[in-house]
ZADO-1210 file (C-alpha; in nm, 4 decimals, padded with zeros to 6 digits):
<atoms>
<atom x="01.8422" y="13.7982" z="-04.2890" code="UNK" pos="1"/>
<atom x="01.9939" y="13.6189" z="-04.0007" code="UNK" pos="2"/>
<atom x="02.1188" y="13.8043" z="-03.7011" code="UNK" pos="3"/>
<atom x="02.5202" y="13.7695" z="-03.7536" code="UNK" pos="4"/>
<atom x="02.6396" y="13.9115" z="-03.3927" code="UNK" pos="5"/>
<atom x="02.8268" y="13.6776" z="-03.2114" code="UNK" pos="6"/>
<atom x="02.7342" y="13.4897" z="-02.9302" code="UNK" pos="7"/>
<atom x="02.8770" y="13.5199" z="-02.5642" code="UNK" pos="8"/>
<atom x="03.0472" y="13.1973" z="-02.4126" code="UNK" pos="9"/>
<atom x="02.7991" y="13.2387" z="-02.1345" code="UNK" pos="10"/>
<atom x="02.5016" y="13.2558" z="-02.3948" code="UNK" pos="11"/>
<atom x="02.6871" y="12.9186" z="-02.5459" code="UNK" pos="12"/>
<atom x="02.6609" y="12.7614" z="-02.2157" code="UNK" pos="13"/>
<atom x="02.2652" y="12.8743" z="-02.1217" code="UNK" pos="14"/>
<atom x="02.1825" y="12.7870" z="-02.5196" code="UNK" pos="15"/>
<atom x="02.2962" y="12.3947" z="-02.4454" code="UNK" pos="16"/>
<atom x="02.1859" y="12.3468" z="-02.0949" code="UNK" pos="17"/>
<atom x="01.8777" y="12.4519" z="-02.2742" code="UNK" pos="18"/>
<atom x="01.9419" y="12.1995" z="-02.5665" code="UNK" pos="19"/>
<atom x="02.0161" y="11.8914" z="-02.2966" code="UNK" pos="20"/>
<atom x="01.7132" y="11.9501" z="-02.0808" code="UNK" pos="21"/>
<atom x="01.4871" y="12.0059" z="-02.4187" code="UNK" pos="22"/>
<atom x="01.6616" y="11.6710" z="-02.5469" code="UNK" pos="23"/>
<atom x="01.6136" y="11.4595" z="-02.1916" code="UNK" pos="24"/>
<atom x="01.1919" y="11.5675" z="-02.1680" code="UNK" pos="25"/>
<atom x="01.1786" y="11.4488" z="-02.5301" code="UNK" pos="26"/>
<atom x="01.3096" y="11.1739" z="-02.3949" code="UNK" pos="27"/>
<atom x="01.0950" y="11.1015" z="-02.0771" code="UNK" pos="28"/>
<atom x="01.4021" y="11.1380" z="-01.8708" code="UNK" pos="29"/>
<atom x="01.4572" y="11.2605" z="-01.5195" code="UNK" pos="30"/>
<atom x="01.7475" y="11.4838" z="-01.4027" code="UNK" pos="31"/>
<atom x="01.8257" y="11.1568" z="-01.2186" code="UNK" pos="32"/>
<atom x="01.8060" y="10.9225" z="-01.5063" code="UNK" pos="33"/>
<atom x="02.0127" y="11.1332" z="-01.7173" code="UNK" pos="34"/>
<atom x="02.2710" y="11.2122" z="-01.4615" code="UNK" pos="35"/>
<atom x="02.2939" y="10.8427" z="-01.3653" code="UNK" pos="36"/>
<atom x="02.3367" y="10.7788" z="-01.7495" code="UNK" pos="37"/>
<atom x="02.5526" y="10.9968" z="-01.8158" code="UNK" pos="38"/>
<atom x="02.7789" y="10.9122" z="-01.5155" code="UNK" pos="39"/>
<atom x="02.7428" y="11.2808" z="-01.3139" code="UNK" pos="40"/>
<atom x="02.5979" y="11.3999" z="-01.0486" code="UNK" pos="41"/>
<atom x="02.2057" y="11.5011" z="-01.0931" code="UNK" pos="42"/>
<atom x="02.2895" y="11.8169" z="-00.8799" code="UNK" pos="43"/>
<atom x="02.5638" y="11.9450" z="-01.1614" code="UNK" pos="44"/>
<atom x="02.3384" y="11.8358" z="-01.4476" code="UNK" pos="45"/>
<atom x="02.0120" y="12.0866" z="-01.2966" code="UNK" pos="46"/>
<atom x="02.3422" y="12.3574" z="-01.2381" code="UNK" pos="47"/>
<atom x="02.4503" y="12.2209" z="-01.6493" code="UNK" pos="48"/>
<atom x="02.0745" y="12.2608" z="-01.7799" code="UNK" pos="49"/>
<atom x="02.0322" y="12.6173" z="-01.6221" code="UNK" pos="50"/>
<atom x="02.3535" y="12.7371" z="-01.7651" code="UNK" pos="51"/>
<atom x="02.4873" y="12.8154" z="-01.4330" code="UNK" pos="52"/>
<atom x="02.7299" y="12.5658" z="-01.3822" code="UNK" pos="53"/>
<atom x="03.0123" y="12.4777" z="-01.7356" code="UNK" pos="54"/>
<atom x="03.0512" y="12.1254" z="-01.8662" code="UNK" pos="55"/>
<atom x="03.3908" y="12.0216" z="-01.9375" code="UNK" pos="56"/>
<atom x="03.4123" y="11.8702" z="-02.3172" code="UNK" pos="57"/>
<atom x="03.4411" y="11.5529" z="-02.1421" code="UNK" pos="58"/>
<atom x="03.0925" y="11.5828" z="-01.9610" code="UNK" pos="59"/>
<atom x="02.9167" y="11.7093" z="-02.2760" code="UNK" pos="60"/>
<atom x="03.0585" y="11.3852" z="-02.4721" code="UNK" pos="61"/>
<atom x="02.9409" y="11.1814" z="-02.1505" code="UNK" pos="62"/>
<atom x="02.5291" y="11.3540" z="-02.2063" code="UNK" pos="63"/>
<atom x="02.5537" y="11.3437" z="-02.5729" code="UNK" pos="64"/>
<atom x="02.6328" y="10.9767" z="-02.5345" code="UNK" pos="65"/>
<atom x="02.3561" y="10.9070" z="-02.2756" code="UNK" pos="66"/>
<atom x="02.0866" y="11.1196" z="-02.5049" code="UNK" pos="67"/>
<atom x="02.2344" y="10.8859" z="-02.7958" code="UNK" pos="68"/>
<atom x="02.2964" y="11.2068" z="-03.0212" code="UNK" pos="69"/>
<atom x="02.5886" y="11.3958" z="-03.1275" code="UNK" pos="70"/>
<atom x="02.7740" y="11.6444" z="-02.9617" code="UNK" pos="71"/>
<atom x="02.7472" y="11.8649" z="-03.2572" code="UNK" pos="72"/>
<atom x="02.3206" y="11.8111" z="-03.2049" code="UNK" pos="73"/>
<atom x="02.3760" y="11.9543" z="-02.8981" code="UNK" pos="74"/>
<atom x="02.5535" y="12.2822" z="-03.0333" code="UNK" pos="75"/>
<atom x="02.2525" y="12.3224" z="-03.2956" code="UNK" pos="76"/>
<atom x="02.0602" y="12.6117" z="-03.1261" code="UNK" pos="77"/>
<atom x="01.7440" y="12.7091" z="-03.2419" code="UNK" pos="78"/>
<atom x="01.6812" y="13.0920" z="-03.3993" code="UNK" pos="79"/>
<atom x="01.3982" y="13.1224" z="-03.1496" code="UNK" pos="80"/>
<atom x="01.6337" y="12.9694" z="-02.8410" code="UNK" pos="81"/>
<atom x="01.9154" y="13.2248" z="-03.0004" code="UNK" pos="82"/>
<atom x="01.6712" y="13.5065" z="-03.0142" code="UNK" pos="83"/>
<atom x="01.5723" y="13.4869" z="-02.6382" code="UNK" pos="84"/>
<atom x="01.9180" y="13.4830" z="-02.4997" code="UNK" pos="85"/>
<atom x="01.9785" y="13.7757" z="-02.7338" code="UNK" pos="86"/>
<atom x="01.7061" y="14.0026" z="-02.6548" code="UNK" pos="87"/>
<atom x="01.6199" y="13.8832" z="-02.3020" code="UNK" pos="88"/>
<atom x="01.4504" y="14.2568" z="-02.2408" code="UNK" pos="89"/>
<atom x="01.1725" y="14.3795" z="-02.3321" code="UNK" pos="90"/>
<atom x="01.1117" y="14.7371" z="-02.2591" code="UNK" pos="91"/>
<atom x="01.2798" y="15.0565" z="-02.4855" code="UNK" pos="92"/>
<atom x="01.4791" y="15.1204" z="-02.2293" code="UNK" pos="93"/>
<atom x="01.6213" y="14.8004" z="-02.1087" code="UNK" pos="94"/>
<atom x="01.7001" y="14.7494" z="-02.5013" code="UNK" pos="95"/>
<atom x="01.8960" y="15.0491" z="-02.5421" code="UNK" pos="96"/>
<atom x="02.0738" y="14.9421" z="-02.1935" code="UNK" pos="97"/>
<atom x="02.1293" y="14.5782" z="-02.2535" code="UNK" pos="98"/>
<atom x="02.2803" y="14.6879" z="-02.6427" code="UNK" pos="99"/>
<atom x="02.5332" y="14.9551" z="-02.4921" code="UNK" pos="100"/>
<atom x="02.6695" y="14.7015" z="-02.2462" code="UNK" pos="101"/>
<atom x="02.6468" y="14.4175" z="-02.4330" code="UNK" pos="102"/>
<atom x="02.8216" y="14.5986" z="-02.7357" code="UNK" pos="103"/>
<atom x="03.0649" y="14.7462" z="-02.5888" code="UNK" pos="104"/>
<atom x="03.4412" y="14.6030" z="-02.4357" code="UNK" pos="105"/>
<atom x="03.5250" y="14.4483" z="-02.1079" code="UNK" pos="106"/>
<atom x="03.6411" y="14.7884" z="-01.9948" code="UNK" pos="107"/>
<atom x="03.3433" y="15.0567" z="-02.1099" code="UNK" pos="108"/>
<atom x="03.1279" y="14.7818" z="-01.9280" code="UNK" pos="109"/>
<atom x="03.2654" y="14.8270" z="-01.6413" code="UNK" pos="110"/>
<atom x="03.2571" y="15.1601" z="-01.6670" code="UNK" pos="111"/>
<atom x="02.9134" y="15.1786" z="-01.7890" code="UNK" pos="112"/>
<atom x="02.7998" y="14.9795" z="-01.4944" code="UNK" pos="113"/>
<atom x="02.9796" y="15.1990" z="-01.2179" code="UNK" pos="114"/>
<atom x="02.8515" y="15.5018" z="-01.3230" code="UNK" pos="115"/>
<atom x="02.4885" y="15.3933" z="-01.3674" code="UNK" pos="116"/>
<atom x="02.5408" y="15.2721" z="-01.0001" code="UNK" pos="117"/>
<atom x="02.6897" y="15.6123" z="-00.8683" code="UNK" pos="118"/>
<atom x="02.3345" y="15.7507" z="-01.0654" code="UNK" pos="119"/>
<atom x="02.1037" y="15.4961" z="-00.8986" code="UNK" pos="120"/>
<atom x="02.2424" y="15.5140" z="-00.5567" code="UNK" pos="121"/>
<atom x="02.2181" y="15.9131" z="-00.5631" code="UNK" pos="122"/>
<atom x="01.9089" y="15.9500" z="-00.6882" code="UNK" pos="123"/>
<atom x="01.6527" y="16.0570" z="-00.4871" code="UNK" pos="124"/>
<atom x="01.3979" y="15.8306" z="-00.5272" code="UNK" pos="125"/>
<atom x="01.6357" y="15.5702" z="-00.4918" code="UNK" pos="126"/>
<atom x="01.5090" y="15.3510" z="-00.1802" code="UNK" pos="127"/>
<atom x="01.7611" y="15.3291" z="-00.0189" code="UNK" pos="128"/>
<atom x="01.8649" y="15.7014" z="-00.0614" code="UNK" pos="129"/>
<atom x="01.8348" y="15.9175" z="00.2854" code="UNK" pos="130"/>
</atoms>
């Protein structure tokens, strides 16, 4: 049974800088090649492809017009490509972590977050605890 949690905006925007640079290798393309194409900057496209920088609607068209495939092809994620984003942890604990922040709203984040610094920072064995 498919995994039926949503996915985070941010996810959305590391699943299809994914999707573009998977699309431009099959391709043969550059960064360049593809920026030039698609009229940007190859700078903003690496920034696009990592999912660290967000492509207006208008700059998505602009790729999926340059790769000569649909904007919707760009929005179809693979399980696999879902899956990592997901579950980016690995150990038990980082698990249970990721799940309680991940699952829970804006505000118990933050909260969650604070207090596990407060912990860290006066620990003992924290390094940089005196």
């Amino acid at each position: 049974m498919p995994d039926k949690k949503p996915i985070f905006i941010e996810d959305i925007y590391v699943l299809l800088g994914k999707k573009i640079r998977e699309e431009r290798l099959k391709r043969g393309l550059t960064i360049e090649e593809l920026a030039d194409m698609a009229d940007i900057h190859y700078t903003f496209l690496g920034y696009i492809e990592l999912g660290k920088k967000k492509a207006s609607l208008e700059t998505i068209r602009k790729l999926s017009n340059a790769l000569e495939i649909s904007v919707e092809q760009l929005f179809k994620f693979s399980d696999k490509s879902i899956k990592e984003i997901r579950y980016p942890v690995q150990d038990k604990t980082e698990k249970q972590l990721h799940f309680l922040v991940r699952d829970a709203s804006p505000k118990i984040r933050k909260l969650i977050i604070d207090v596990t610094k407060k912990i860290i920072k006066s620990h003992p064995i924290y390094p940089s605890h005196k």
